[in-house]
N, C-alpha and C positions, 0 to 999 in steps of 0.2 A: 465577551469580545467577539466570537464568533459571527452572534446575529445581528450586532453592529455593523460588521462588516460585511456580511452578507447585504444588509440594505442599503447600506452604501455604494456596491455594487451593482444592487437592483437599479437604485435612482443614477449611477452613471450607464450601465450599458441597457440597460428597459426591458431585462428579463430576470429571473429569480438563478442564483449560482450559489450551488451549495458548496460549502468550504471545511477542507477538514484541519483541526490543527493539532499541532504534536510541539512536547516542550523540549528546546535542545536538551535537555536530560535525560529525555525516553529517546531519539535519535542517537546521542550519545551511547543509551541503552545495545540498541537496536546494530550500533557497530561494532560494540564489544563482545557480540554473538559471535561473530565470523560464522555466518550461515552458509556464507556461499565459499570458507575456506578448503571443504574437501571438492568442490568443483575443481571444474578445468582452469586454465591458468593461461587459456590460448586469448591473444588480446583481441580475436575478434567475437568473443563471446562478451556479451552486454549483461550485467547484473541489473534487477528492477525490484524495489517494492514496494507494495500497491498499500495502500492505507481507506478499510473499510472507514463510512461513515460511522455507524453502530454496529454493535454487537447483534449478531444475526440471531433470529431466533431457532435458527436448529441449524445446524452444521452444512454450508452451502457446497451442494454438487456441484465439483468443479471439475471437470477434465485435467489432470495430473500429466499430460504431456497432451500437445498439438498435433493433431495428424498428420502435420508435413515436421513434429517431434523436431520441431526448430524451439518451441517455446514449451517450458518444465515448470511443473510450480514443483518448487520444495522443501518449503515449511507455512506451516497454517495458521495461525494462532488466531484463532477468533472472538478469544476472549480479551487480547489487547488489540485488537482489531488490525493485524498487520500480517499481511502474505507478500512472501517471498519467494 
């Protein structure tokens, strides 16, 4: 499904767009975590998470808080390919 849609893609905007997909099941998964439940609760803090294409092949350096420490990652899972 994916690389179908991907060339569908290609053939409407004329460049290559890679696409990642996730089944409501694992999304489902992924909110019954509550990852970000011992965070703050203040409503101007934004929750995000990033969905790798593949599984990387060794563990990606990632900077664990931004130097203006506006943006935190905190939690990794690279083996279902999903940071938090």
């Amino acid at each position: 499904m994916r690389k179908t849609i991907e060339k569908k893609l290609y053939k409407l905007l004329g460049y290559d767009v890679k696409i990642i997909l996730r089944t409501f099941t694992r999304i489902e998964e992924l909110a019954k975590l509550n990852i970000f439940e011992k965070y703050t609760t203040d409503n101007r803090v934004k929750y995000y998470i990033s969905f790798l294409s593949g599984v990387p092949s060794a563990k990606p350096l990632l900077l664990l808080e931004s130097v203006k420490k506006d943006i935190r990652v905190v939690h990794l899972d690279i083996s279902c390919r999903d940071l938090f």
